[in-house]
N, CA, C and O atoms as a Maestro MAE file, in Angstrom:
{
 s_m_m2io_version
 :::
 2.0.0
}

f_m_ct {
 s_m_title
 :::
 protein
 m_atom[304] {
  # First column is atom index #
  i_m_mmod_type
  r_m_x_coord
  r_m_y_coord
  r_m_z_coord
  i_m_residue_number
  s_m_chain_name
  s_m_pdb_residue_name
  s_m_pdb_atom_name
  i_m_atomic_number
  :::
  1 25 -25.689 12.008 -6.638 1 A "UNK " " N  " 7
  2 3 -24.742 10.986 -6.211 1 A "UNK " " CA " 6
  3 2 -25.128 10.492 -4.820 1 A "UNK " " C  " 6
  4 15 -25.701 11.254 -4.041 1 A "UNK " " O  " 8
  5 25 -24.821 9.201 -4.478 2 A "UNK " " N  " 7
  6 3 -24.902 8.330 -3.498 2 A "UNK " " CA " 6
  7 2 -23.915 9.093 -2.586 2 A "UNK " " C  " 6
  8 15 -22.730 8.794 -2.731 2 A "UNK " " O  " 8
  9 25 -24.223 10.028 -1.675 3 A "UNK " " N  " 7
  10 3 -23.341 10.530 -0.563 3 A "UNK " " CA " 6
  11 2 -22.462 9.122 0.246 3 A "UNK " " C  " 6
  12 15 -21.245 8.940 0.237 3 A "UNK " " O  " 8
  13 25 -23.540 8.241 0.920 4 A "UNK " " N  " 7
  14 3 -23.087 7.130 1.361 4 A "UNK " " CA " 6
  15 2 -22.195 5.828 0.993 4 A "UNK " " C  " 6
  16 15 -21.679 4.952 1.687 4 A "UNK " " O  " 8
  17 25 -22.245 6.122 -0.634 5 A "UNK " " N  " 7
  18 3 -21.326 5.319 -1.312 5 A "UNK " " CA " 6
  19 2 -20.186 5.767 -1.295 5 A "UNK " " C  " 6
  20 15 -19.223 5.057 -1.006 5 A "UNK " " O  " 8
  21 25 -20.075 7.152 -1.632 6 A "UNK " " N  " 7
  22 3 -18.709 8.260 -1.753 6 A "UNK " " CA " 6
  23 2 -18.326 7.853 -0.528 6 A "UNK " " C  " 6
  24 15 -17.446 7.007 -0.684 6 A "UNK " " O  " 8
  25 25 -18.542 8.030 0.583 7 A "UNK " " N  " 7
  26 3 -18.265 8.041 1.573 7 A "UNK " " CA " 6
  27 2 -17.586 6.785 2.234 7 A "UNK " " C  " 6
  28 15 -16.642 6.781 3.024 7 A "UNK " " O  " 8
  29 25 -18.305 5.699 1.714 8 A "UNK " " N  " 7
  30 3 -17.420 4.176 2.361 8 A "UNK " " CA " 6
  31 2 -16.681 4.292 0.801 8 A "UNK " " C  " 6
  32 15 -15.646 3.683 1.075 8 A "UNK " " O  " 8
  33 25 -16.575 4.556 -0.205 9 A "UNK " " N  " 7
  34 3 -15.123 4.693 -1.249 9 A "UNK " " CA " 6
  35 2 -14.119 5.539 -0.821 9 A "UNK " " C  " 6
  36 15 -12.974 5.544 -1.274 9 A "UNK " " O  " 8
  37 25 -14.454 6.098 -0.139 10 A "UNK " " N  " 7
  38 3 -13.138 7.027 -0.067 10 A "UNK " " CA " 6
  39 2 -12.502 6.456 1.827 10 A "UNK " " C  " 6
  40 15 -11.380 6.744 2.243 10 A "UNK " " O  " 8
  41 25 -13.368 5.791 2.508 11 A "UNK " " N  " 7
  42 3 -12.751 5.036 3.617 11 A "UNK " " CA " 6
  43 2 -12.324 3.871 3.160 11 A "UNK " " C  " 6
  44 15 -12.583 3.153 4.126 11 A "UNK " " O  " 8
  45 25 -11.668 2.917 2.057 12 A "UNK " " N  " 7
  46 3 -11.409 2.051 1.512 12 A "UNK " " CA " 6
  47 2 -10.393 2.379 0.950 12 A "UNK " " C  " 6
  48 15 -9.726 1.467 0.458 12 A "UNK " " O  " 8
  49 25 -9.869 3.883 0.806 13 A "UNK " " N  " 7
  50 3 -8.982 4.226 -0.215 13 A "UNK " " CA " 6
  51 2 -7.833 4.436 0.798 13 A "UNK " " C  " 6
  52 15 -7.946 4.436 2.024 13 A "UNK " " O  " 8
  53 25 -6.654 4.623 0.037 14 A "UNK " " N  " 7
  54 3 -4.987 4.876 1.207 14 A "UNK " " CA " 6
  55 2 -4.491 6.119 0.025 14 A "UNK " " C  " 6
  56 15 -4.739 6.067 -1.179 14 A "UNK " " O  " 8
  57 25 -3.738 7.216 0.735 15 A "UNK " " N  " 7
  58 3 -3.417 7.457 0.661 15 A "UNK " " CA " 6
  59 2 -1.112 7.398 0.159 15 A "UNK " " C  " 6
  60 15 -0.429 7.739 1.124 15 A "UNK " " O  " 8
  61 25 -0.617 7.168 -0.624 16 A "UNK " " N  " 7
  62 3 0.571 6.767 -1.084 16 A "UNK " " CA " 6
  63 2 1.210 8.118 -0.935 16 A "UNK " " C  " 6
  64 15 0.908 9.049 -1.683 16 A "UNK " " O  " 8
  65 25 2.170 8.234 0.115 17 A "UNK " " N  " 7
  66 3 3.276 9.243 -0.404 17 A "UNK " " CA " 6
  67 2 4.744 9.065 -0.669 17 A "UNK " " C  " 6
  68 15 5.202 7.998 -1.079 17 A "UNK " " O  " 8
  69 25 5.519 10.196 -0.414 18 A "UNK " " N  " 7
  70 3 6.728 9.859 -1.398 18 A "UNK " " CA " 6
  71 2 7.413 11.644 -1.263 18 A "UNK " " C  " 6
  72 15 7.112 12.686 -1.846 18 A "UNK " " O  " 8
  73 25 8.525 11.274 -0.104 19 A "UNK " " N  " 7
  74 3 9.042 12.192 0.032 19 A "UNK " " CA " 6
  75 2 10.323 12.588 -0.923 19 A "UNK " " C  " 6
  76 15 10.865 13.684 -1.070 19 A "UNK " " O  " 8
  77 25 10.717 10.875 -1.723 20 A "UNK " " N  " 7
  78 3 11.914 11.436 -2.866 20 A "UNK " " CA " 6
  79 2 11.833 11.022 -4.160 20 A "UNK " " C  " 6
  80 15 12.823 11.145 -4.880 20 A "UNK " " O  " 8
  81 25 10.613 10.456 -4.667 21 A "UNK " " N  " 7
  82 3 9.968 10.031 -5.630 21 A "UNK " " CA " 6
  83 2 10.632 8.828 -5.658 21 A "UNK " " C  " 6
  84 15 10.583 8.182 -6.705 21 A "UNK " " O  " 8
  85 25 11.166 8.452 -4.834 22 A "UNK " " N  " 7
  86 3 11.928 6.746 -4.836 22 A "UNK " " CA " 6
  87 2 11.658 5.821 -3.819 22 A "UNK " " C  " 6
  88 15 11.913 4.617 -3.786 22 A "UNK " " O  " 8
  89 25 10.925 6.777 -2.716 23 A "UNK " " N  " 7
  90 3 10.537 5.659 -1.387 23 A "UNK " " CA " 6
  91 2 9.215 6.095 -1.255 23 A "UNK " " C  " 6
  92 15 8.961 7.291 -1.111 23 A "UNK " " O  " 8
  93 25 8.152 5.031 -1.298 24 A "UNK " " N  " 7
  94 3 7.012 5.456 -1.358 24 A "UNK " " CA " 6
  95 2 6.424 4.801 0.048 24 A "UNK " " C  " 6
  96 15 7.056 3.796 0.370 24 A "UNK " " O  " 8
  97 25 5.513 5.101 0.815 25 A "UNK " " N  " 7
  98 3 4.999 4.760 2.395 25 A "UNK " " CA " 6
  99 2 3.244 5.434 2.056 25 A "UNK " " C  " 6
  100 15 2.736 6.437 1.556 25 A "UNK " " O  " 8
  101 25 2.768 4.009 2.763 26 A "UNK " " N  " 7
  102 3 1.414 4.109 2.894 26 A "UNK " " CA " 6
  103 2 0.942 2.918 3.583 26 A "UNK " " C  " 6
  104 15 1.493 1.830 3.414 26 A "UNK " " O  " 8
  105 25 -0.411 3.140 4.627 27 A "UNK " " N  " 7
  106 3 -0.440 1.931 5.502 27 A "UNK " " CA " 6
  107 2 -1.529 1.530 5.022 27 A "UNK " " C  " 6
  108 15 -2.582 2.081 4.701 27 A "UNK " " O  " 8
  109 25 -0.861 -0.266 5.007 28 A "UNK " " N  " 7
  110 3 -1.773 -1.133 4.537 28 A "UNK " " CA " 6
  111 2 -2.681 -2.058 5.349 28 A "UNK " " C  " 6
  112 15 -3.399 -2.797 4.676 28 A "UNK " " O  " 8
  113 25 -2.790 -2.160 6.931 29 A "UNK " " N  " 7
  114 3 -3.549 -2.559 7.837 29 A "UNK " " CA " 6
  115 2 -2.985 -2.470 9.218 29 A "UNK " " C  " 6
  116 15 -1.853 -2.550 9.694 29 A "UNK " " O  " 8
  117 25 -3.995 -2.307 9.613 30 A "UNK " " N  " 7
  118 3 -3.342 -2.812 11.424 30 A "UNK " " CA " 6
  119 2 -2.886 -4.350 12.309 30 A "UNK " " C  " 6
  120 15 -2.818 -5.527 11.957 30 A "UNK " " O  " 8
  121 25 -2.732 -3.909 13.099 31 A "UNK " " N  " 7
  122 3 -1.931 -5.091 14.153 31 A "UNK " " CA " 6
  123 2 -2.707 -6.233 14.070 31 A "UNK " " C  " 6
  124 15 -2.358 -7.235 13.445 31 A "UNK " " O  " 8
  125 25 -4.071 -6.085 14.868 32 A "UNK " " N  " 7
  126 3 -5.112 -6.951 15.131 32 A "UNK " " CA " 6
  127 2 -5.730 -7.394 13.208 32 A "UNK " " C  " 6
  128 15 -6.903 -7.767 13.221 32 A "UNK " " O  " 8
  129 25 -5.365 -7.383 12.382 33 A "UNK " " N  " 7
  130 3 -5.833 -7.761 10.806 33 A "UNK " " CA " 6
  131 2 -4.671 -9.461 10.938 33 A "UNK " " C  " 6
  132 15 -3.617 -9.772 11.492 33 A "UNK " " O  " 8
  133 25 -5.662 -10.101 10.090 34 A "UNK " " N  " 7
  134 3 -5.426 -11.228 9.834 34 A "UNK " " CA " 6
  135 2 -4.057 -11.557 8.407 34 A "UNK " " C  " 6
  136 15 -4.124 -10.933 7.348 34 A "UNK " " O  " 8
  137 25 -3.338 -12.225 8.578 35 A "UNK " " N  " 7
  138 3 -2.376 -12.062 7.473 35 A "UNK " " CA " 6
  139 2 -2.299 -11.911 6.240 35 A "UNK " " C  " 6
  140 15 -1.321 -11.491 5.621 35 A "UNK " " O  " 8
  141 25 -3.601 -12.335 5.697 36 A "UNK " " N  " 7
  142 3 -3.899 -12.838 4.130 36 A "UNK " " CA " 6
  143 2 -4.890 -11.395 3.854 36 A "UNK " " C  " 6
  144 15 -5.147 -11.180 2.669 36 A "UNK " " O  " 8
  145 25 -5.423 -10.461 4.826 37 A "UNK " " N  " 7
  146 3 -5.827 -9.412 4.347 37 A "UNK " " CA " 6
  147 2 -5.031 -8.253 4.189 37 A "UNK " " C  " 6
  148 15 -5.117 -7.394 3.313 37 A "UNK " " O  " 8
  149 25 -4.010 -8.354 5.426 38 A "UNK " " N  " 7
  150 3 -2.788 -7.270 4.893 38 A "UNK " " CA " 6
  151 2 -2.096 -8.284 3.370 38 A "UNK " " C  " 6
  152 15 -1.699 -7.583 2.440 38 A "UNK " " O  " 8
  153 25 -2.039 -9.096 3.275 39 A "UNK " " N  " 7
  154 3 -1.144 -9.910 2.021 39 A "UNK " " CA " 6
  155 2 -1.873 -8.966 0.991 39 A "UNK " " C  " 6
  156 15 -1.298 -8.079 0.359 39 A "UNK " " O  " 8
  157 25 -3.200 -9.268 0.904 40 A "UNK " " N  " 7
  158 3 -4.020 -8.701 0.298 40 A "UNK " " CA " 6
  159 2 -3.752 -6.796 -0.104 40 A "UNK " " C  " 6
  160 15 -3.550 -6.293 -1.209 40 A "UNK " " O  " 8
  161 25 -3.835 -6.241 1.000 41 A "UNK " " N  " 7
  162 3 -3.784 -5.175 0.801 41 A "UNK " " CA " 6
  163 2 -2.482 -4.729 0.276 41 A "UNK " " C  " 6
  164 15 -2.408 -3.695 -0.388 41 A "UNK " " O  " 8
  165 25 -1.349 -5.527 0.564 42 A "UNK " " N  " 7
  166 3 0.152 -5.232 0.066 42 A "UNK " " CA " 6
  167 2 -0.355 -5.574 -1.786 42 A "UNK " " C  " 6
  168 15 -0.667 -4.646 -2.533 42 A "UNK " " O  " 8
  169 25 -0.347 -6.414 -2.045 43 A "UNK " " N  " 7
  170 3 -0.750 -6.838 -3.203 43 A "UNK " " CA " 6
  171 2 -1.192 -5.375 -4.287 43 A "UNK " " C  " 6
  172 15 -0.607 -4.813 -5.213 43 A "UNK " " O  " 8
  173 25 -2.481 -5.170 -3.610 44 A "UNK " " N  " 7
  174 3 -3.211 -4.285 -4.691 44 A "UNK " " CA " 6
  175 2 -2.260 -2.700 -4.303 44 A "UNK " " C  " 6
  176 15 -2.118 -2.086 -5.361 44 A "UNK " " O  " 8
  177 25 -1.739 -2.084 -3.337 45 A "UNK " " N  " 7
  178 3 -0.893 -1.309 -3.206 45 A "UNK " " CA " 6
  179 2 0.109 -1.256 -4.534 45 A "UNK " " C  " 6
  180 15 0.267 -0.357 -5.361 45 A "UNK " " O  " 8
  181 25 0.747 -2.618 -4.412 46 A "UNK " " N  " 7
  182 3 2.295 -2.492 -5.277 46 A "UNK " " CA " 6
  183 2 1.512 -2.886 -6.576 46 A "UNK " " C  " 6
  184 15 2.177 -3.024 -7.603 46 A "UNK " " O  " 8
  185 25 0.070 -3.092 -6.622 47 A "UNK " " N  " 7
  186 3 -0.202 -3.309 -8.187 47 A "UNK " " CA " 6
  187 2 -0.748 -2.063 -8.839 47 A "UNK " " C  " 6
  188 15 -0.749 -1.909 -10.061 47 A "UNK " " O  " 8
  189 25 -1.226 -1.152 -7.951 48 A "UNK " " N  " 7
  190 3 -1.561 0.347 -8.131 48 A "UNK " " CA " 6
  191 2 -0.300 0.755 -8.520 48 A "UNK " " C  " 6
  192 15 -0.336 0.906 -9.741 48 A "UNK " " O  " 8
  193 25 1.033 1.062 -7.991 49 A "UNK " " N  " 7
  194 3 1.907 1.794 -8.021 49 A "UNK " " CA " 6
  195 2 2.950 1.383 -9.351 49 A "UNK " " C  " 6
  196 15 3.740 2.105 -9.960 49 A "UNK " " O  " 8
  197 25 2.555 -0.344 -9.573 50 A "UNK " " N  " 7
  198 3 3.259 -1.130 -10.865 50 A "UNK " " CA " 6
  199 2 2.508 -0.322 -12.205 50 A "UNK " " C  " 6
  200 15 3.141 -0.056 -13.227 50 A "UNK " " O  " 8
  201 25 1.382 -0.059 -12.057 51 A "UNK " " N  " 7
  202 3 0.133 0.685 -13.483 51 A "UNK " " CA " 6
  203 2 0.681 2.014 -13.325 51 A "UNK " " C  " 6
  204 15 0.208 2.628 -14.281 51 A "UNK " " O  " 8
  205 25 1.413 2.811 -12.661 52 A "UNK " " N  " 7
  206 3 1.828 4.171 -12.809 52 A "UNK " " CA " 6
  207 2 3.182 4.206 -13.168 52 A "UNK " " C  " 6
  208 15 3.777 5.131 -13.722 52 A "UNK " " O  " 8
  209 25 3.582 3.215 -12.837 53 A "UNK " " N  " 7
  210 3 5.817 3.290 -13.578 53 A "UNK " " CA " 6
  211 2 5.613 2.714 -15.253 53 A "UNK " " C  " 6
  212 15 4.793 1.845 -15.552 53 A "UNK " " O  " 8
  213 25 6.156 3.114 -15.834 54 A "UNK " " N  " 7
  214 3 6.693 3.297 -16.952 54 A "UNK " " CA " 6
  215 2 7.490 1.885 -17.042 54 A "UNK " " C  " 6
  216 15 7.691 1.451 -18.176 54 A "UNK " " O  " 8
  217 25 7.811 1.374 -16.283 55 A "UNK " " N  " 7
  218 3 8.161 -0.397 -16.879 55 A "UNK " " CA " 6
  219 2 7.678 -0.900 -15.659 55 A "UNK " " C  " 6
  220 15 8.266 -1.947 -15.384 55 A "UNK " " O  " 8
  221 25 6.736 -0.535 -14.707 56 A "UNK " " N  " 7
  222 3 5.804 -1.706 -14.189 56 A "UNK " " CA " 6
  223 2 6.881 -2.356 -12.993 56 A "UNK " " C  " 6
  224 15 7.833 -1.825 -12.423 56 A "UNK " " O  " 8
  225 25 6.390 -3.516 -12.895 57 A "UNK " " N  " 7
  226 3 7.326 -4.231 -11.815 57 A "UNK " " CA " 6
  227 2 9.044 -3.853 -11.794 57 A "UNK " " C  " 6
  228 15 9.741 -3.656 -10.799 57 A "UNK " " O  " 8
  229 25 9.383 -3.832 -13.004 58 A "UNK " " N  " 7
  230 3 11.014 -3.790 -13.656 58 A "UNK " " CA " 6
  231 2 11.340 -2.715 -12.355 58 A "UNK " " C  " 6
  232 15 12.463 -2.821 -11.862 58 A "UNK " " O  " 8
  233 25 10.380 -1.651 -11.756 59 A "UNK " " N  " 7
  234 3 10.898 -0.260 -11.252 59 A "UNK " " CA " 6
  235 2 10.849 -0.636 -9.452 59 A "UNK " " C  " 6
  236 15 11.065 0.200 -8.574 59 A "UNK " " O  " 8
  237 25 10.659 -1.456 -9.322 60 A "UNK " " N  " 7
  238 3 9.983 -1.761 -7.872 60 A "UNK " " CA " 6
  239 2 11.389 -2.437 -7.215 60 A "UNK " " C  " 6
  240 15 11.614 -3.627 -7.437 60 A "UNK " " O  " 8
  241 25 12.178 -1.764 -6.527 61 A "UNK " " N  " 7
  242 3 14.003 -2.861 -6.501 61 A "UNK " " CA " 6
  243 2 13.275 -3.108 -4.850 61 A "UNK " " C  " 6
  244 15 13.822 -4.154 -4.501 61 A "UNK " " O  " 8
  245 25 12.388 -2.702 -3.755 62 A "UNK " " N  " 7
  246 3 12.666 -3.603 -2.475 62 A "UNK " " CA " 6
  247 2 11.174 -3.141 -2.061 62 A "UNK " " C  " 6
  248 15 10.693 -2.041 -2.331 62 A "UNK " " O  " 8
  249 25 10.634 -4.013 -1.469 63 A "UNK " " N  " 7
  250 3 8.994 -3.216 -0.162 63 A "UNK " " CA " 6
  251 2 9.220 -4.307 0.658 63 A "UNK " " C  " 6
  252 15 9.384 -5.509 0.453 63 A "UNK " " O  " 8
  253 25 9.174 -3.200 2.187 64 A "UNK " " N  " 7
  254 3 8.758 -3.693 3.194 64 A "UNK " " CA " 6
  255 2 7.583 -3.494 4.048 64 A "UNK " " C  " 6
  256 15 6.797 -2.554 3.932 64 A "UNK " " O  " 8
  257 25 7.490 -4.728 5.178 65 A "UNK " " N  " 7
  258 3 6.522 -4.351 5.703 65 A "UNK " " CA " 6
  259 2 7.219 -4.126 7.469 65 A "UNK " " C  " 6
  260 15 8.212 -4.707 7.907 65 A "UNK " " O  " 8
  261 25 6.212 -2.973 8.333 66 A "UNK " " N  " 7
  262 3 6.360 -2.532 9.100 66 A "UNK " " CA " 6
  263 2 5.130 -2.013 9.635 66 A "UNK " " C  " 6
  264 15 4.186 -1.409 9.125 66 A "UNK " " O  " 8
  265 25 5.533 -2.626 11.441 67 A "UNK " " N  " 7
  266 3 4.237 -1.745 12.659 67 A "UNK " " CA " 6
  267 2 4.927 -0.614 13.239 67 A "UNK " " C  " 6
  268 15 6.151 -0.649 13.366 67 A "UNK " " O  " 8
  269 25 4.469 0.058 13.481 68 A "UNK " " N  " 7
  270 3 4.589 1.639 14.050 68 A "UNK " " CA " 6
  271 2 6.281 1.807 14.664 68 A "UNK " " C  " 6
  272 15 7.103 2.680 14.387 68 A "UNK " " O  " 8
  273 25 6.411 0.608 15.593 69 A "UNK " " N  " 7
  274 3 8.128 0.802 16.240 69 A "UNK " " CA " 6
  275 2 8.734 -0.670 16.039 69 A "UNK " " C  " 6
  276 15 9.747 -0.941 16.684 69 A "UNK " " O  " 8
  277 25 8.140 -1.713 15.123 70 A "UNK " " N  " 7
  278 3 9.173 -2.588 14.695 70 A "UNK " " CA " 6
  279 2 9.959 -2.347 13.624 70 A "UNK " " C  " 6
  280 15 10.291 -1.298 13.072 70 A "UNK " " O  " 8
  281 25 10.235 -3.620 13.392 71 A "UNK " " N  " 7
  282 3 11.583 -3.558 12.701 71 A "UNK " " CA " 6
  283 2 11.410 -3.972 11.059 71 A "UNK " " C  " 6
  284 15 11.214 -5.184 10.975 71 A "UNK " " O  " 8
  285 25 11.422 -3.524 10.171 72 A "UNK " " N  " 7
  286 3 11.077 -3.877 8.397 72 A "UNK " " CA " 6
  287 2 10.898 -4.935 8.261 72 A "UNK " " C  " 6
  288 15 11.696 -5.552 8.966 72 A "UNK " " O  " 8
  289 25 10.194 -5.653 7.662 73 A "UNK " " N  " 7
  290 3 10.595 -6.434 7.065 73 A "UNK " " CA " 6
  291 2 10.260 -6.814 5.477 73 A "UNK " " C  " 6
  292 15 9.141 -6.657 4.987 73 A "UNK " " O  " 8
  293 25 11.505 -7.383 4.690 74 A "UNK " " N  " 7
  294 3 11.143 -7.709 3.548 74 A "UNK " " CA " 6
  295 2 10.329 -7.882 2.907 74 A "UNK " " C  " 6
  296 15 9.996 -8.924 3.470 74 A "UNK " " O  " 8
  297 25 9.101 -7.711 1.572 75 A "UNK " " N  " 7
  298 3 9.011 -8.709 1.132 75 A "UNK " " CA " 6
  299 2 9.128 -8.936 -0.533 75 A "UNK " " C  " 6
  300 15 8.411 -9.670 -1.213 75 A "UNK " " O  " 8
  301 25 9.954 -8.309 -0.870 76 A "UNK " " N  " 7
  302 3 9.956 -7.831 -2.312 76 A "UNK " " CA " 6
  303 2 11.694 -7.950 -2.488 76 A "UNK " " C  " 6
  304 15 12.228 -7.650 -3.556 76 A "UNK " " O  " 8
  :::
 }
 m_bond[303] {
  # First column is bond index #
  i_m_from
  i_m_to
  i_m_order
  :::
  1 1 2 1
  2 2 3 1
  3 3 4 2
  4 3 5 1
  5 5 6 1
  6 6 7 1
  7 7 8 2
  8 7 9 1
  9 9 10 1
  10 10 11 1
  11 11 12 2
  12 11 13 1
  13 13 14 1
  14 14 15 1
  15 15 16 2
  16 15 17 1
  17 17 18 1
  18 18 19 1
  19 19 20 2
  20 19 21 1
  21 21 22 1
  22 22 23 1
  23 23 24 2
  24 23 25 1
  25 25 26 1
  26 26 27 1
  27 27 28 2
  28 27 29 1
  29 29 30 1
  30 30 31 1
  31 31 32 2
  32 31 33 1
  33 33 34 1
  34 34 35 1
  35 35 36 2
  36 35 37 1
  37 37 38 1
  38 38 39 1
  39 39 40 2
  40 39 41 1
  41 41 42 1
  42 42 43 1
  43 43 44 2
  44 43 45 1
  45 45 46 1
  46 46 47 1
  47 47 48 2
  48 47 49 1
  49 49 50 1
  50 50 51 1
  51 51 52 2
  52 51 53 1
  53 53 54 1
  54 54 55 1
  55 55 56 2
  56 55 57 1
  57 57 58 1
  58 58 59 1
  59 59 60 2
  60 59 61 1
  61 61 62 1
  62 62 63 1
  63 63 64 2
  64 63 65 1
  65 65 66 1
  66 66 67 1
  67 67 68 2
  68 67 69 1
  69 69 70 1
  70 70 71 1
  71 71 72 2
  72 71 73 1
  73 73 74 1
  74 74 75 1
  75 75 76 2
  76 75 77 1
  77 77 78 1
  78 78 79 1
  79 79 80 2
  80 79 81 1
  81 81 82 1
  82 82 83 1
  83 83 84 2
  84 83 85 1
  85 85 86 1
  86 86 87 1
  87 87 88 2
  88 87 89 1
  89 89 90 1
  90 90 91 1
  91 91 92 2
  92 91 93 1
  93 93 94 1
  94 94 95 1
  95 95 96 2
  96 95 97 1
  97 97 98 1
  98 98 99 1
  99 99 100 2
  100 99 101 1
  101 101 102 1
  102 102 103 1
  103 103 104 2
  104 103 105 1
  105 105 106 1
  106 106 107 1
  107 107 108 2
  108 107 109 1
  109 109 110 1
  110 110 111 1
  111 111 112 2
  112 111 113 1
  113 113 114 1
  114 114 115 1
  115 115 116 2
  116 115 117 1
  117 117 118 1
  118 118 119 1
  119 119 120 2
  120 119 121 1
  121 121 122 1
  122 122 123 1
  123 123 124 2
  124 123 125 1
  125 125 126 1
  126 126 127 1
  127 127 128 2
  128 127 129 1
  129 129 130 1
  130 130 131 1
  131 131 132 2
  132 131 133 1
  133 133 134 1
  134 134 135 1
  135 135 136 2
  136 135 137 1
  137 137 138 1
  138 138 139 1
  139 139 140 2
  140 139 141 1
  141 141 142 1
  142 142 143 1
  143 143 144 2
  144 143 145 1
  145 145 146 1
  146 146 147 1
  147 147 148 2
  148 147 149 1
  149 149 150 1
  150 150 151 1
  151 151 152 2
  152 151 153 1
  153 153 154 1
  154 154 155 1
  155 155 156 2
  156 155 157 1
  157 157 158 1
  158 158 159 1
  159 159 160 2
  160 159 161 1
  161 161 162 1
  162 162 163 1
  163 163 164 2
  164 163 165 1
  165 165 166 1
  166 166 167 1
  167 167 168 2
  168 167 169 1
  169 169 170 1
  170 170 171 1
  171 171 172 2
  172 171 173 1
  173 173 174 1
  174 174 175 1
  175 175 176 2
  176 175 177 1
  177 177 178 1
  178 178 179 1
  179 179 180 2
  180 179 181 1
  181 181 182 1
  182 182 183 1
  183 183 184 2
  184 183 185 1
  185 185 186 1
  186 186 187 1
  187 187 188 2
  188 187 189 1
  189 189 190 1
  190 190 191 1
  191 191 192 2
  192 191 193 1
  193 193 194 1
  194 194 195 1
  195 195 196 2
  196 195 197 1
  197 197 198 1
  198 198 199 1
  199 199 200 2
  200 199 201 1
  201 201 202 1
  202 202 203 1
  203 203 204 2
  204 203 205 1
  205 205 206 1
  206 206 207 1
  207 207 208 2
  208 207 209 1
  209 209 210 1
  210 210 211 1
  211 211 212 2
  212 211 213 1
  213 213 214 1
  214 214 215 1
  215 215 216 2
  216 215 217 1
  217 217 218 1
  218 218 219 1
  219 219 220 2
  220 219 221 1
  221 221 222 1
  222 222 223 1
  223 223 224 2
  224 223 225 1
  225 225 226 1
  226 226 227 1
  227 227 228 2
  228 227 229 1
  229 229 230 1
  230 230 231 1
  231 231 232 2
  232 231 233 1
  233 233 234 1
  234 234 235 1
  235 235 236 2
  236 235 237 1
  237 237 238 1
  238 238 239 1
  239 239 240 2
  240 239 241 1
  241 241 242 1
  242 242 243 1
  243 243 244 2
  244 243 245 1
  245 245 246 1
  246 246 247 1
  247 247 248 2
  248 247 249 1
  249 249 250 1
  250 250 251 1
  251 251 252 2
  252 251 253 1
  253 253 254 1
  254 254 255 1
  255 255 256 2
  256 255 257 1
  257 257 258 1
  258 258 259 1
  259 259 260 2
  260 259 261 1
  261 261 262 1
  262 262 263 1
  263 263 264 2
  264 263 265 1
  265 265 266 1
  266 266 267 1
  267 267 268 2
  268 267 269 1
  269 269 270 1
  270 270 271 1
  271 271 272 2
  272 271 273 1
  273 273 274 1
  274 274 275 1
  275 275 276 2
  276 275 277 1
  277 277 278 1
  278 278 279 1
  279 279 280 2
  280 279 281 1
  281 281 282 1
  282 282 283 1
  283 283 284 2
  284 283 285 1
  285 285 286 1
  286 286 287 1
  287 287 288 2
  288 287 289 1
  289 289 290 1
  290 290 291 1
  291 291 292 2
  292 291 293 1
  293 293 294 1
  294 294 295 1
  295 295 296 2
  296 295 297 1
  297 297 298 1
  298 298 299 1
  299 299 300 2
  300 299 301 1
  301 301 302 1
  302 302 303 1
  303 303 304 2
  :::
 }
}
């Protein structure tokens, strides 16, 4: 195996957790990232997590987005 491939795949990857199996948190970019690449990264997040529920979007009732000490915001 390509050590160097493994290696930038698994720095590409996020980690999703979920302290009550109902609120799930994982970061999807930093401050200095341009809008349409966090859009981006929100995107394939909630489309990962839509392929693991059992009715898909139907299960998804709110996501926000948030920096380290602001304040939520909507977008779901």
């Amino acid at each position: 195996a390509d050590i160097a491939a493994e290696v930038e795949k698994l720095r590409s990857t996020v980690r999703i957790r979920s302290k009550d199996k109902t609120t799930f948190h994982c970061i999807v970019g930093k401050e200095d990232m341009d809008a349409e690449a966090i859009a981006e990264n929100i995107e394939t997040v909630l489309k990962s997590v839509e392929e693991k529920l059992e009715r898909g979007r139907m299960n998804i009732k709110s996501a926000y987005v948030k920096t380290t000490m602001g304040s939520p915001v909507r977008v779901i």
